[in-house]
C-alpha positions in Angstrom: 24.0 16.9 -19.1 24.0 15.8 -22.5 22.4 12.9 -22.4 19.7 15.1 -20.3 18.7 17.3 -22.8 18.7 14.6 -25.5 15.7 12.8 -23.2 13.7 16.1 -23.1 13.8 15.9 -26.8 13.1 12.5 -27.5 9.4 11.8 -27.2 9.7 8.3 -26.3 11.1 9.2 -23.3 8.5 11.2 -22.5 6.1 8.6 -23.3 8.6 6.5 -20.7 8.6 8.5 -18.1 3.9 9.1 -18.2 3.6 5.4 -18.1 6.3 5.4 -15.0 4.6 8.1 -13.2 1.5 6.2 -13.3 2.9 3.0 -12.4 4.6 4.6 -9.3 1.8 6.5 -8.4 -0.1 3.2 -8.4 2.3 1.2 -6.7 2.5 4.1 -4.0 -1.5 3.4 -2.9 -0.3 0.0 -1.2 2.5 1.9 0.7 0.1 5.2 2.0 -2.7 2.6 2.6 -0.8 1.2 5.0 0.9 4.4 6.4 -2.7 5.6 6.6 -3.5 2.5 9.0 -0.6 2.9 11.1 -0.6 6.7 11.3 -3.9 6.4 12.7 -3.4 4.6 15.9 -1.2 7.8 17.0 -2.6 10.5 19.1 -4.0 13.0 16.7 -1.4 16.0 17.1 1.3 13.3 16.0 -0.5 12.0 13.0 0.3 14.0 10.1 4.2 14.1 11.5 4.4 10.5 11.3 3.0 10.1 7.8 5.5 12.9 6.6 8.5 10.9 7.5 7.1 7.5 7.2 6.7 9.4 3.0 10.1 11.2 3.2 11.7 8.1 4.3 10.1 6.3 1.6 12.0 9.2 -0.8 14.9 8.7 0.6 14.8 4.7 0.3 13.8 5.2 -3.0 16.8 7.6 -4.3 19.4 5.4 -2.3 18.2 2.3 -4.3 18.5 4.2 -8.1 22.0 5.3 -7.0 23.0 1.4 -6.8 21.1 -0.1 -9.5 23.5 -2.5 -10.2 23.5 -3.9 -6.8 19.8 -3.6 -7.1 19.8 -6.0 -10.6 21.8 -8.4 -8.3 19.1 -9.1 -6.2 17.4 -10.8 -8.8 19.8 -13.6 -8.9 19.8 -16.7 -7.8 20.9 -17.0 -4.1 19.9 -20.5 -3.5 17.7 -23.4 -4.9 15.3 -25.8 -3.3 14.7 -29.0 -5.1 11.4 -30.4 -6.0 9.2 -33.1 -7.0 7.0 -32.9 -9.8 3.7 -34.8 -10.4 4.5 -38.4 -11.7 4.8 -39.0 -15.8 3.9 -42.4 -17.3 6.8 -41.6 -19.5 9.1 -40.1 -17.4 8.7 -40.6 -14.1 8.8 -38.9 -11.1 10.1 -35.7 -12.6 12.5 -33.2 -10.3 12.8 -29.6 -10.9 14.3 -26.6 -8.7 12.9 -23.5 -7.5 14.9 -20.7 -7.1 15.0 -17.9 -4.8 16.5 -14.6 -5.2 17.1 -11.6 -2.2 14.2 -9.9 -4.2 12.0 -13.0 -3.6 12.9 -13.3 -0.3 12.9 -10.0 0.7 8.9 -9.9 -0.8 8.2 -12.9 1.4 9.0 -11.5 4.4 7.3 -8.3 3.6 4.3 -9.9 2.5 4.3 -12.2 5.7 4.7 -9.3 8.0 1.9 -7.4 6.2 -0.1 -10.3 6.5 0.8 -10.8 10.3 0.0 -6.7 10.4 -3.2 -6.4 8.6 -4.3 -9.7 10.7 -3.6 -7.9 14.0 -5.5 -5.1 13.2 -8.2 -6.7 11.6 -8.8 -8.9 15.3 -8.0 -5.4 16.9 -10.7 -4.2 15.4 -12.8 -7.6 16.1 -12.6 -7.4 19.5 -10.9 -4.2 20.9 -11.2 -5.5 24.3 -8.6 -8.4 23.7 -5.9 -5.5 23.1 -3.7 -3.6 25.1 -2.8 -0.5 25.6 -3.9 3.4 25.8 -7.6 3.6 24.3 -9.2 7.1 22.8 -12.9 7.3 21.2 -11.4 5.8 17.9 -9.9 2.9 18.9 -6.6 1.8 20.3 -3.8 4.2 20.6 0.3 3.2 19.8 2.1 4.9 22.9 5.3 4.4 20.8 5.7 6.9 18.2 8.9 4.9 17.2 7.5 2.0 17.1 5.4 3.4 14.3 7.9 4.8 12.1 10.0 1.3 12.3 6.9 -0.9 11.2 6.5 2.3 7.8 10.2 1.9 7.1 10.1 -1.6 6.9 7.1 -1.5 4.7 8.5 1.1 2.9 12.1 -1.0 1.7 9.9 -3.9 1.0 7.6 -1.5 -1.6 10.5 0.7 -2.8 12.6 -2.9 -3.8 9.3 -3.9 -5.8 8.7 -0.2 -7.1 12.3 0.1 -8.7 12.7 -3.2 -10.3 9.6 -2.8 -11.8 10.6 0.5 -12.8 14.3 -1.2 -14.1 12.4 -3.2 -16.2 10.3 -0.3 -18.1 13.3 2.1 -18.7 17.0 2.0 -18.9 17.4 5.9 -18.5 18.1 7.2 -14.6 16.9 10.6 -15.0 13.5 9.5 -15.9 13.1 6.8 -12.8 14.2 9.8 -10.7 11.7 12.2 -11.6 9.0 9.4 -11.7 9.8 8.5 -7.8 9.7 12.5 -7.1 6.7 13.0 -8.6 5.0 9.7 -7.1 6.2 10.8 -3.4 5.0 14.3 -4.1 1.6 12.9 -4.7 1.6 10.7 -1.6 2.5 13.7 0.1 -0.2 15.4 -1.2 -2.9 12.6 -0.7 -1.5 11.3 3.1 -3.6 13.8 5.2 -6.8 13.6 3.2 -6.9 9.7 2.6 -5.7 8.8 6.3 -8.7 11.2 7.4 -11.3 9.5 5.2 -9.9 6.2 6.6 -10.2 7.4 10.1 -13.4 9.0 9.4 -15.3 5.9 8.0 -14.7 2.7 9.7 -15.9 0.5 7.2 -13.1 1.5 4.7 -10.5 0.8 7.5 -11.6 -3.0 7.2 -12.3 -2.9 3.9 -8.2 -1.1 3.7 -7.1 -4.0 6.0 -8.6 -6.5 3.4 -6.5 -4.7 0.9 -3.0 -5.2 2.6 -4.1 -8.9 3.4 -4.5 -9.4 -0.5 -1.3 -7.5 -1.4 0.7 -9.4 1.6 -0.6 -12.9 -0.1 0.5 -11.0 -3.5 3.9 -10.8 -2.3 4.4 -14.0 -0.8 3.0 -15.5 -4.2 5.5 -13.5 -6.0 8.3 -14.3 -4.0 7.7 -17.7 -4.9 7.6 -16.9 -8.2 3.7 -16.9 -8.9 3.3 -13.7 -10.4 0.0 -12.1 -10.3 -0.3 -9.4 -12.5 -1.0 -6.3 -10.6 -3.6 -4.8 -13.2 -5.8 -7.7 -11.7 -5.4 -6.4 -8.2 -5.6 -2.9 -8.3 -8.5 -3.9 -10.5 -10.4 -5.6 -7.6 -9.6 -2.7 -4.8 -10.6 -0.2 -7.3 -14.3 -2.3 -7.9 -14.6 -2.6 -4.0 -13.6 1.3 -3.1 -16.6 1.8 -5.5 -19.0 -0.6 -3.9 -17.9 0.9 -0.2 -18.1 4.5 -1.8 -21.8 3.6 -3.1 -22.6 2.5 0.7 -21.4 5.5 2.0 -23.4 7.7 -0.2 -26.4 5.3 1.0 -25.9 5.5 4.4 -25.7 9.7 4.4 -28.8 10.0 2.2 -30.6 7.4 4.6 -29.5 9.7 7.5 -30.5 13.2 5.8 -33.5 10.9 4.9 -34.0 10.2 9.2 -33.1 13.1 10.9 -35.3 15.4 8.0 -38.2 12.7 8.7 -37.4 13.8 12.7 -37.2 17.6 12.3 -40.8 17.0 10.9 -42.0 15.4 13.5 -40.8 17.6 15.9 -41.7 21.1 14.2 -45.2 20.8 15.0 -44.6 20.4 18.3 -42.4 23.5 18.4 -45.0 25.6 16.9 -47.8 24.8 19.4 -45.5 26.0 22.3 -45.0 29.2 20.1 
């Protein structure tokens, strides 16, 4: 309790705990991006129930991982090693070098493989919906399997909440603060779930242009878990650029429609009138 009251004194931990809340927040898109996606394919009336526990699942994950933090630094080391051949040296040779692999690295490479394979799937789902199987509505294919749902989100979720707490090891050593950061980040996914999966559903440009994004941050992964680290300023860099672009394309292609059907309700008024 002490040490609790000392962090809501010391202004450095609140500087801490800002740039955390951010950086969860942020990481969180990638997550309800892809709960979004998933959610979606769900009869409507089922929807918003998925999302909630696909979110409080992620919570849950999320708290369970900061309660074993030490098992969680463990991850990062070594498991095994793979032994390599480097470019040939006039001087030295054929050089050899290891790369090593950690459970965090290989836990990021299957998540970013199976987000790959995902996004992929429904990418050619969308392609041609006639290759697919399975119930059909007027928006596009329909998962029969609630569960099914919910599995695919939970897996997703451990693979994002591993990433989202070491990350968040590595910015502060003080419990509290990563606890209130994942709250907080959760209680804005929470928030944004029903709104952004709609505007997804809504609009189905952005639900390729969403499935491009989990393509990029599957590769992302797999690169990271190989130890080629892209830094992730870069990438939410480029989603942010193209969610402007698409947003700029949707506010053309309303004003073009106003634009139409005010062009038709002028053509046809005259017409009205001489009825009259």
């Amino acid at each position: 309790m002490d040490s609790v009251l000392v962090l809501l004194t010391d202004p450095v931990a609140w500087a801490a705990l800002v740039a955390l809340i951010v950086m969860e927040v942020v990481l969180g898109i990638d997550n309800l991006v892809f709960i979004s996606i998933l959610s979606n394919k769900l009869p409507p009336e089922q929807r918003s129930r998925a999302r909630k526990i696909g979110i409080a699942l992620a919570l849950v994950m999320r708290l369970a991982l900061l309660s074993t933090l030490a098992f969680l630094v463990g991850m990062t080391q070594t498991v095994f090693s793979i032994p390599l051949q480097g470019p040939p040296d006039p001087v030295h040779g054929m050089p050899m070098f290891e790369m090593d692999f950690s459970w965090r690295d290989l836990i990021l490479i299957a998540g970013g493989l199976f987000l790959v394979w995902k996004a992929t799937t429904e990418i050619h789902e969308k392609v041609d919906p006639e290759a697919t199987h399975g119930l059909m509505d007027v928006k596009g294919p329909v998962v029969a399997n609630f569960s099914a749902v919910i599995v695919q989100i939970l897996l997703l979720d451990l693979v994002f909440s591993i990433d989202s707490i070491l990350t968040a090891v590595g910015m502060t050593d003080h419990l509290p603060i990563m606890v209130i950061a994942v709250i907080f980040a959760v209680g804005v996914m929470l928030l944004a779930a029903d709104p952004l999966a709609e505007f997804i559903d809504a609009n189905p440009t952005v639900v390729m242009l969403a499935l491009g994004f989990l393509l990029m941050i599957g590769a992302t992964l797999i690169a990271d878990g190989f130890g080629f680290h892209v830094p992730k300023g870069y990438i939410y860099a480029a989603m942010a650029f193209s969610g402007l672009v698409e947003g700029l394309n949707i506010f053309a292609r309303r004003a073009a429609r106003r634009k139409t059907a005010a062009a038709a309700s002028g053509h046809a008024s005259p017409a009205g009138s001489d009825n009259v």
